[in-house]
The first five atom37 places (N, CA, C, CB, O) and aatype in JSON, in Angstrom:
{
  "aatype": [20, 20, 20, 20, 20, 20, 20, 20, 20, 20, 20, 20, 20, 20, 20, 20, 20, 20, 20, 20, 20, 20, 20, 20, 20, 20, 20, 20, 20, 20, 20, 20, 20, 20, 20, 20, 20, 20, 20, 20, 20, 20, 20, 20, 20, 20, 20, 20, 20, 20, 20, 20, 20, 20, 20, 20, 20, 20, 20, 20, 20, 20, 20, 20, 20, 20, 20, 20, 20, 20, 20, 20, 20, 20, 20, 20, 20, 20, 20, 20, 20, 20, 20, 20, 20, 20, 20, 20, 20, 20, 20, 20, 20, 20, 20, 20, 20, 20, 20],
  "atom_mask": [
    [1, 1, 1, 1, 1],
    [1, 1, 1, 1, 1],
    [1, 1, 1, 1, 1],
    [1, 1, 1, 1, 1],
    [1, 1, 1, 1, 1],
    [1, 1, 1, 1, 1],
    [1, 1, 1, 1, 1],
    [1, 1, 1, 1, 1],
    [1, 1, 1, 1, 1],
    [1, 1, 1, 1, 1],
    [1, 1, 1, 1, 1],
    [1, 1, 1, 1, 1],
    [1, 1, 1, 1, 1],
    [1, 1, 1, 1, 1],
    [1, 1, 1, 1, 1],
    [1, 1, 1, 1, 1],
    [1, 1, 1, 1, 1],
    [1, 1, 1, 1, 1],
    [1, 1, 1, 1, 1],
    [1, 1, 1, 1, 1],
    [1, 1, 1, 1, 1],
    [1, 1, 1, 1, 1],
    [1, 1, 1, 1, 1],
    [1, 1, 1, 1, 1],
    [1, 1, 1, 1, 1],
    [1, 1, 1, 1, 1],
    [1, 1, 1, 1, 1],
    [1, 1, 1, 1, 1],
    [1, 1, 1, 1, 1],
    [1, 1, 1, 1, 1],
    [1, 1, 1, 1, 1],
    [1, 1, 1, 1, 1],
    [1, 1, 1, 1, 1],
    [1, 1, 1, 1, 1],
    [1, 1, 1, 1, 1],
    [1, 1, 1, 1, 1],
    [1, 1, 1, 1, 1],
    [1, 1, 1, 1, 1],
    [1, 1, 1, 1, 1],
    [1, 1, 1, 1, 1],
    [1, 1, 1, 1, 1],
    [1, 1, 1, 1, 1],
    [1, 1, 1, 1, 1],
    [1, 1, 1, 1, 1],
    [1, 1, 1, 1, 1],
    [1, 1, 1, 1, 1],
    [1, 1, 1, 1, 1],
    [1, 1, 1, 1, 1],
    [1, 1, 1, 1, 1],
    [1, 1, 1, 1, 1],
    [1, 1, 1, 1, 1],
    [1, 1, 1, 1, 1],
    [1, 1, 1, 1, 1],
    [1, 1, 1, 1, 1],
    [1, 1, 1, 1, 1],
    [1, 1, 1, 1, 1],
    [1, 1, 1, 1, 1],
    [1, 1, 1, 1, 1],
    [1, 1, 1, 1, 1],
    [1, 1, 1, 1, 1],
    [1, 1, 1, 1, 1],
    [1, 1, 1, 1, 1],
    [1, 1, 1, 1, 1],
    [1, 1, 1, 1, 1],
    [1, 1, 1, 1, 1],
    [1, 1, 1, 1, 1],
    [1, 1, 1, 1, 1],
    [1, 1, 1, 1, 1],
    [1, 1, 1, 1, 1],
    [1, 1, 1, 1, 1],
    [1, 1, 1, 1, 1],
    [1, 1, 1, 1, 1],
    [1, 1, 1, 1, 1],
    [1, 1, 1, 1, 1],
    [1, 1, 1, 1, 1],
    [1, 1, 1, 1, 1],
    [1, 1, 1, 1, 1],
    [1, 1, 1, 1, 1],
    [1, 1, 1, 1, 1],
    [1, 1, 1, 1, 1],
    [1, 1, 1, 1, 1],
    [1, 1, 1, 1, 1],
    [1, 1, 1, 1, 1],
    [1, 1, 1, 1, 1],
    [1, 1, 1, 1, 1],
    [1, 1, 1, 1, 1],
    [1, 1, 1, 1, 1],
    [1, 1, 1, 1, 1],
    [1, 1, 1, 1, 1],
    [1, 1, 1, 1, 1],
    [1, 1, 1, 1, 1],
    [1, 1, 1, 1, 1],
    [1, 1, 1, 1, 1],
    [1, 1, 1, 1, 1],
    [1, 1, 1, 1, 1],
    [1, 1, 1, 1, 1],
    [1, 1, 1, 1, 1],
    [1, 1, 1, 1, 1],
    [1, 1, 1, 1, 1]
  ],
  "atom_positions": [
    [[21.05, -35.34, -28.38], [20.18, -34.21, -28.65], [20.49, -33.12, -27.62], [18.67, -34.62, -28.62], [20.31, -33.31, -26.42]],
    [[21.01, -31.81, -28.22], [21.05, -30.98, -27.3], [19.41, -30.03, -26.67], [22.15, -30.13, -27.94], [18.32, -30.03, -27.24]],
    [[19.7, -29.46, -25.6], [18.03, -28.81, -25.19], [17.79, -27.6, -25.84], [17.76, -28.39, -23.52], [16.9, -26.84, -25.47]],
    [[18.91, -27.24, -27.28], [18.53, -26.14, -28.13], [17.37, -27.24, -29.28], [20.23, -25.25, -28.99], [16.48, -26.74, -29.96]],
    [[17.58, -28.31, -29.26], [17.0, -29.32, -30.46], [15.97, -29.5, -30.17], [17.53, -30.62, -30.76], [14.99, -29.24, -30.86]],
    [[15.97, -30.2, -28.6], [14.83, -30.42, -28.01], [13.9, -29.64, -27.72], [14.98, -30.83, -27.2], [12.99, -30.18, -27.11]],
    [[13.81, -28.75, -27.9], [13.24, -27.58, -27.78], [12.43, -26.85, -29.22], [14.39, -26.78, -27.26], [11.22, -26.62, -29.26]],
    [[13.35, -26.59, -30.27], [12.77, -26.53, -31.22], [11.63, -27.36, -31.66], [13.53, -26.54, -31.83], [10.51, -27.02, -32.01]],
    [[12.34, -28.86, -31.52], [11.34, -30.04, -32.05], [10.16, -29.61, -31.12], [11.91, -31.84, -31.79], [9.01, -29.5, -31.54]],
    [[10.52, -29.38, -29.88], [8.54, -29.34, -28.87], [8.25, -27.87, -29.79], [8.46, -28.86, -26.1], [7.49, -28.09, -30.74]],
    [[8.5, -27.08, -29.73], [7.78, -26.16, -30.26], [7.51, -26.35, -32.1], [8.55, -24.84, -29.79], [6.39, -26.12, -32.54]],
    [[8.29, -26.64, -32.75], [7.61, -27.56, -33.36], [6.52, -27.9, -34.11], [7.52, -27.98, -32.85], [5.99, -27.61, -35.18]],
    [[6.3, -29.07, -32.55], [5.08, -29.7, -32.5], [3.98, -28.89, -31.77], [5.27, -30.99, -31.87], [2.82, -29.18, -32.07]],
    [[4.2, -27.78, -30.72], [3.22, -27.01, -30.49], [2.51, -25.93, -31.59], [3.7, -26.43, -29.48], [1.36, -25.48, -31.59]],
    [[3.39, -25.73, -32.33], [2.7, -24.63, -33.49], [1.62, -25.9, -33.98], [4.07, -23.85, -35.08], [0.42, -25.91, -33.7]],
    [[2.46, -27.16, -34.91], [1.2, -27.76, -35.33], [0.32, -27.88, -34.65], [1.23, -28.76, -35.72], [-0.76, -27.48, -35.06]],
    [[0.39, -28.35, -33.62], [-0.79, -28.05, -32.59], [-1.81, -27.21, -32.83], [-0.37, -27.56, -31.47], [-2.89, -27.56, -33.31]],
    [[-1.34, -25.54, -32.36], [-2.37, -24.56, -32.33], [-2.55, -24.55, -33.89], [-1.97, -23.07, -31.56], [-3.76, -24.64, -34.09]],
    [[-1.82, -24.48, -35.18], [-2.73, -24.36, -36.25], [-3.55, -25.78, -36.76], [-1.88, -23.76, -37.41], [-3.59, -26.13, -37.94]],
    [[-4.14, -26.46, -35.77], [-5.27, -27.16, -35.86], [-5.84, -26.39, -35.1], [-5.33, -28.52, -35.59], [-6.49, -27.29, -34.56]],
    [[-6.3, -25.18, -34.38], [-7.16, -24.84, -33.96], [-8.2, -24.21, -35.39], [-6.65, -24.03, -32.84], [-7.79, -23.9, -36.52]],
    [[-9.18, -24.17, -35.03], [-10.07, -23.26, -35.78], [-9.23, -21.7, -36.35], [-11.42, -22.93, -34.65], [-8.53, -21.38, -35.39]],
    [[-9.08, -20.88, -37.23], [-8.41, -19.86, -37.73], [-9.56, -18.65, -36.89], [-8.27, -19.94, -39.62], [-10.72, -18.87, -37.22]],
    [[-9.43, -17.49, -35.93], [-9.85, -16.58, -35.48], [-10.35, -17.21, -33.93], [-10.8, -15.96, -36.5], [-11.12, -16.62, -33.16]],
    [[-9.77, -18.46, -33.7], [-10.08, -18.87, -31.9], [-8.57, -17.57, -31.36], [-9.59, -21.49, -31.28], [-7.43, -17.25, -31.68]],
    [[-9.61, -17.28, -30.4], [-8.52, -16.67, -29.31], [-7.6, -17.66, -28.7], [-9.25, -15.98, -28.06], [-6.6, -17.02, -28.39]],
    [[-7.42, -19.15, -28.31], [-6.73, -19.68, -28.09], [-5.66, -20.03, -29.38], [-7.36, -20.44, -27.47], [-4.45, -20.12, -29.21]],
    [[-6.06, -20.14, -30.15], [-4.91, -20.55, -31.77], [-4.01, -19.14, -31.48], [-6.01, -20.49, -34.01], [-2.86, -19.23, -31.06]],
    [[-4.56, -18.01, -31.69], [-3.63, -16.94, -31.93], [-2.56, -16.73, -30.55], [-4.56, -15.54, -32.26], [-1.35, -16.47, -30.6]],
    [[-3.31, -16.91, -29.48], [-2.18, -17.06, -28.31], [-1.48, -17.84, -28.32], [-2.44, -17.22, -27.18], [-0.35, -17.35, -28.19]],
    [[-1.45, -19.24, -28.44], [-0.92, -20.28, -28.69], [0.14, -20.32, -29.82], [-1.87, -21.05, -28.86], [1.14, -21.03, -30.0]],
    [[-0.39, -19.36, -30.47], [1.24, -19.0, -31.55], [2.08, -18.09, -31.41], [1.11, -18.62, -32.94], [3.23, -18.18, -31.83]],
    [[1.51, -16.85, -30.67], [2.2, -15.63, -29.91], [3.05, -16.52, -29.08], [1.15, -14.5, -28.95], [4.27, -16.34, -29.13]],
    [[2.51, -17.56, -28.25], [3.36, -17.86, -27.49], [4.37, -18.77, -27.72], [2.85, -18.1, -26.67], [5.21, -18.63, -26.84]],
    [[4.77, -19.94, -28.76], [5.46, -20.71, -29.55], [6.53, -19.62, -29.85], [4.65, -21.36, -30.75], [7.71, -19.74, -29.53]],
    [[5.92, -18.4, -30.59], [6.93, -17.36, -31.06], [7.67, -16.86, -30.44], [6.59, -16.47, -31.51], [8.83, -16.76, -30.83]],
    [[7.17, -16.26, -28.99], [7.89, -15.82, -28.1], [9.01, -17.02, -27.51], [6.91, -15.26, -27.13], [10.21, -16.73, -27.52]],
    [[8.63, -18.2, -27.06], [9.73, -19.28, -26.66], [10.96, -19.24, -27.87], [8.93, -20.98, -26.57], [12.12, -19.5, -27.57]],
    [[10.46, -18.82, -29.5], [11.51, -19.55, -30.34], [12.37, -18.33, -30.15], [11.13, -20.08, -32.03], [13.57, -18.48, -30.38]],
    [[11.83, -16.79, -29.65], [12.77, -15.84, -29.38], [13.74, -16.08, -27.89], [11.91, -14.52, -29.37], [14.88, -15.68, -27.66]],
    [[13.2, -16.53, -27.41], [14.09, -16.66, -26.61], [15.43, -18.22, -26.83], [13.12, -16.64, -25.33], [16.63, -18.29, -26.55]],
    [[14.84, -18.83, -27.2], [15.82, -20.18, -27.66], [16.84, -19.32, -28.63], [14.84, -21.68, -28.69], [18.05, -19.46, -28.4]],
    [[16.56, -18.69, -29.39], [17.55, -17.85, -30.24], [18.27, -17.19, -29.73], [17.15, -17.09, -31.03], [19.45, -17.38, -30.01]],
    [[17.92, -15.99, -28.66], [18.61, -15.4, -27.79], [20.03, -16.22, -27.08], [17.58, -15.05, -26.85], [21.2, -15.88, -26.93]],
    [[19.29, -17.38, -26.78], [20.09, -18.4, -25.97], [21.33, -18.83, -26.88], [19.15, -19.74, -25.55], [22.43, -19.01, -26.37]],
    [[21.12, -18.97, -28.09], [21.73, -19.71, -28.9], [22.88, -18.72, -29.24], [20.85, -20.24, -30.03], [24.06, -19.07, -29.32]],
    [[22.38, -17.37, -29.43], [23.23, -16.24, -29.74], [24.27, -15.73, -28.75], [22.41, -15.19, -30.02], [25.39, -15.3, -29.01]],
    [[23.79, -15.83, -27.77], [24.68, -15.43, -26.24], [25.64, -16.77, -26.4], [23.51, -15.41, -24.37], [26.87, -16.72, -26.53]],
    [[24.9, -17.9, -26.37], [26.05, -19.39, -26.17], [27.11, -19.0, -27.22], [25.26, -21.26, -26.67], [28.26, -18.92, -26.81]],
    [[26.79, -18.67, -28.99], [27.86, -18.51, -29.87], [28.79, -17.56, -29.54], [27.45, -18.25, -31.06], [30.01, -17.71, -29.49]],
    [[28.03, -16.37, -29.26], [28.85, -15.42, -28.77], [30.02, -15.69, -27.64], [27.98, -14.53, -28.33], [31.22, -15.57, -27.89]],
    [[29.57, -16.0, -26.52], [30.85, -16.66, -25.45], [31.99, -17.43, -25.97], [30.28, -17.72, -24.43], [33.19, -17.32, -25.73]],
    [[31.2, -18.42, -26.92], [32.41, -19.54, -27.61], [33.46, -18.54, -28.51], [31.53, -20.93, -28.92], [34.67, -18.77, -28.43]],
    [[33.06, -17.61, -29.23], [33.71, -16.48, -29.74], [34.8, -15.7, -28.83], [32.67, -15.6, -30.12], [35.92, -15.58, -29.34]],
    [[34.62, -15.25, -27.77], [35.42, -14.74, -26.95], [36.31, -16.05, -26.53], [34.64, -13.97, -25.84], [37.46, -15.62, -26.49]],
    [[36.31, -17.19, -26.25], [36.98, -17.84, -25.53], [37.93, -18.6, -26.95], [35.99, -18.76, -24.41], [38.86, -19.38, -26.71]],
    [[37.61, -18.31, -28.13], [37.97, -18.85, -29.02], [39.04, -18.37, -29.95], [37.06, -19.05, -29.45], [40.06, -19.0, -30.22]],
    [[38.64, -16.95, -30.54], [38.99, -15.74, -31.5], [40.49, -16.05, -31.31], [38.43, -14.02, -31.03], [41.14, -16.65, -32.17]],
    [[41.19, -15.48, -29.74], [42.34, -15.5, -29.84], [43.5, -16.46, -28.97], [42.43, -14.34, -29.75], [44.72, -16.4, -29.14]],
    [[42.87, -17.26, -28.11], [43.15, -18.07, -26.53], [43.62, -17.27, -25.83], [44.13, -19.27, -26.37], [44.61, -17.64, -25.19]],
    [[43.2, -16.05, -25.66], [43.14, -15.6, -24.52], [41.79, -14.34, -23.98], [44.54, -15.15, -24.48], [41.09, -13.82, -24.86]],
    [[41.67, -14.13, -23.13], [40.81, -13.33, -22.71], [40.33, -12.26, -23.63], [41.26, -12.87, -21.66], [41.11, -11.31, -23.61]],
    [[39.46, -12.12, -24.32], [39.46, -10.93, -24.85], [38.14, -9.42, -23.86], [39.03, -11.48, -26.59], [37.25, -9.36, -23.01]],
    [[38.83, -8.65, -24.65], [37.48, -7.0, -23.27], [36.7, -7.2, -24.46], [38.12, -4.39, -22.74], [36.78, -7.23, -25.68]],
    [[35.6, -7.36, -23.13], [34.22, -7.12, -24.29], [33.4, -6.37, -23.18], [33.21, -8.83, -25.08], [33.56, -6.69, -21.99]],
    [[32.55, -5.4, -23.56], [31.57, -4.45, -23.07], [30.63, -5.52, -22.06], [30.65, -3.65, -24.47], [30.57, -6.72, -22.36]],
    [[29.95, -5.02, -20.91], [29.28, -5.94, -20.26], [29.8, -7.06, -19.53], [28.6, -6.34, -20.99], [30.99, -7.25, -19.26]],
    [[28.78, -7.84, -19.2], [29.56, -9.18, -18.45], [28.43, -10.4, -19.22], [29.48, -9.14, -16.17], [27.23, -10.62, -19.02]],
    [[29.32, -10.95, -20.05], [28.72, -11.82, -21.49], [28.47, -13.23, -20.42], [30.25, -12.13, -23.26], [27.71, -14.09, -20.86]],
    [[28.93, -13.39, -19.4], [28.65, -14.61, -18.87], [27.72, -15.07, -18.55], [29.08, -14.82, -18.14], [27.19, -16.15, -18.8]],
    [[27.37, -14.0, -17.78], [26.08, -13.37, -16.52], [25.21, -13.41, -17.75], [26.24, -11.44, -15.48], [24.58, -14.47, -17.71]],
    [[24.92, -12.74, -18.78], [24.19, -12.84, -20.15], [23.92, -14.2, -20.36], [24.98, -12.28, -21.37], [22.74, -14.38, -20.68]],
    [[24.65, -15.27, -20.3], [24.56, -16.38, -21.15], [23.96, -16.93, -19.92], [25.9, -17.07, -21.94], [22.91, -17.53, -20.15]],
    [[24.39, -16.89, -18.5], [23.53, -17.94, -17.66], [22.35, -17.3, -17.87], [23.87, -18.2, -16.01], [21.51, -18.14, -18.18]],
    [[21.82, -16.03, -17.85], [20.45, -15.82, -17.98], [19.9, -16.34, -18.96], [20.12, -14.67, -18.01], [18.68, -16.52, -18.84]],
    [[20.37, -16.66, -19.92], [19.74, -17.27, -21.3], [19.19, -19.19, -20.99], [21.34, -17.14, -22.75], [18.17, -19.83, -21.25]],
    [[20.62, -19.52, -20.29], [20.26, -20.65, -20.22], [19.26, -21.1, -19.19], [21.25, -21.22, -20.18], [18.51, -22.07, -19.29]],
    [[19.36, -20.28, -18.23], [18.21, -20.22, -17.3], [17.07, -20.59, -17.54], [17.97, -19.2, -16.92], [16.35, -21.47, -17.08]],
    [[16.91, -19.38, -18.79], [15.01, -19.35, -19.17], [15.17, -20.36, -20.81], [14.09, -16.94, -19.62], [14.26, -20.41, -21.63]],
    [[16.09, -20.85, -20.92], [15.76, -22.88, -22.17], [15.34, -23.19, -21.17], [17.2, -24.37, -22.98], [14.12, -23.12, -21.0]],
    [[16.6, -23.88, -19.69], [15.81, -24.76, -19.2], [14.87, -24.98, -18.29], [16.28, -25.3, -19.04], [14.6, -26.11, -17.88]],
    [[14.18, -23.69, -17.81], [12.45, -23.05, -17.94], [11.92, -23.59, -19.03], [12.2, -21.35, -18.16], [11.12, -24.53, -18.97]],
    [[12.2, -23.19, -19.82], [11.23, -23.48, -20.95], [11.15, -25.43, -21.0], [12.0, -22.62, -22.65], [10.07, -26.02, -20.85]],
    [[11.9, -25.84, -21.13], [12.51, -27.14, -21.53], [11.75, -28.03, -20.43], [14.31, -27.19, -21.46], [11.21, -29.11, -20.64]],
    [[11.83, -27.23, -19.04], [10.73, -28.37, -17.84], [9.3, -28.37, -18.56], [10.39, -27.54, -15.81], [8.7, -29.45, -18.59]],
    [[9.02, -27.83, -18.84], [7.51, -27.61, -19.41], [7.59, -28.89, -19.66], [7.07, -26.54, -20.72], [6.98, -29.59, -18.85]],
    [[8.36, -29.64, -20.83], [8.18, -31.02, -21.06], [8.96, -31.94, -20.35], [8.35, -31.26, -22.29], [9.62, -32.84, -20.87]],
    [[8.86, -31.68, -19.1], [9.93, -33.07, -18.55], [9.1, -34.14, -18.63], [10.6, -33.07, -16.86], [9.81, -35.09, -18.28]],
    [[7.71, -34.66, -18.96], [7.49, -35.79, -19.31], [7.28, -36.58, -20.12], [7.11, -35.94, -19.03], [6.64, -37.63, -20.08]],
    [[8.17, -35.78, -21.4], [8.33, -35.94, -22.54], [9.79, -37.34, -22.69], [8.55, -34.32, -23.11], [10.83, -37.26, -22.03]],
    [[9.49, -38.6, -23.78], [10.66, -39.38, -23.52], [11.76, -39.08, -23.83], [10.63, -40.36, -23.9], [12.69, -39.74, -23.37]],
    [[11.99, -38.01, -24.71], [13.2, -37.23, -25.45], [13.97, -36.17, -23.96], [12.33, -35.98, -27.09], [15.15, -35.93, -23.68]],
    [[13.18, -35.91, -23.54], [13.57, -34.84, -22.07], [14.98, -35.57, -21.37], [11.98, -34.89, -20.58], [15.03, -36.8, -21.44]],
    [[15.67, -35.11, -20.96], [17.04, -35.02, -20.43], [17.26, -34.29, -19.32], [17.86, -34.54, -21.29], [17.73, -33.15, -19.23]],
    [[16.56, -35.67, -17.74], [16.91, -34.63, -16.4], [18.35, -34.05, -16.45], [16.82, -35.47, -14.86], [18.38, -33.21, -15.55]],
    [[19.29, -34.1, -16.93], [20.51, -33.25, -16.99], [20.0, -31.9, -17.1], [21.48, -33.6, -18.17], [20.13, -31.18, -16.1]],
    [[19.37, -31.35, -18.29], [19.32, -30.17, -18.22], [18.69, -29.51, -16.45], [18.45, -29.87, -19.55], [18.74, -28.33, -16.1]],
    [[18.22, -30.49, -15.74], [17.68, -29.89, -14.6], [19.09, -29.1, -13.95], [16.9, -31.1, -13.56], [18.94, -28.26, -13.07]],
    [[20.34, -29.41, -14.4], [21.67, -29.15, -13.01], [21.9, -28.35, -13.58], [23.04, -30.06, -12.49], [22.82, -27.6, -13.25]]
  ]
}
């Protein structure tokens, strides 16, 4: 299981979560703002990771691309595995992603 999977699956299970709240609790509606916001960023992550594999792939060799796509992608992975400690005491969790 990669920590793009693992991740989805917890969030997930956090949406079902908050829509067992009551419909008009201030906690349900945050609680899904915030599910939403994590699945934007897991996407982000996912998009920067494809993207890199693209440059290193397209032609075997270096290709110019605008920016510095690297520096992009560690920031991405940064804030999964932020996100991803949230459940380190989860049995599916993978201290790897800690390194």
């Amino acid at each position: 299981m990669t920590i793009v999977e693992f991740l989805k699956a917890r969030l997930d299970e956090d949406e079902r979560a908050s829509k067992a709240v009551p419909v008009g609790s201030r906690g349900r509606e945050r609680a899904l703002a915030e599910v939403a916001a994590k699945r934007k960023i897991v996407q982000g992550y996912t998009e920067a990771h494809t993207a890199s594999m693209r440059i290193l792939d397209d032609s075997g060799a270096a290709v110019k691309v605008k920016g510095d796509p690297w520096s992009e992608l560690l920031a991405w992975r940064l804030a999964v595995k932020y996100l991803a400690a949230v459940y380190r005491g989860h049995p599916l969790y993978d201290p790897t992603w800690e390194d």
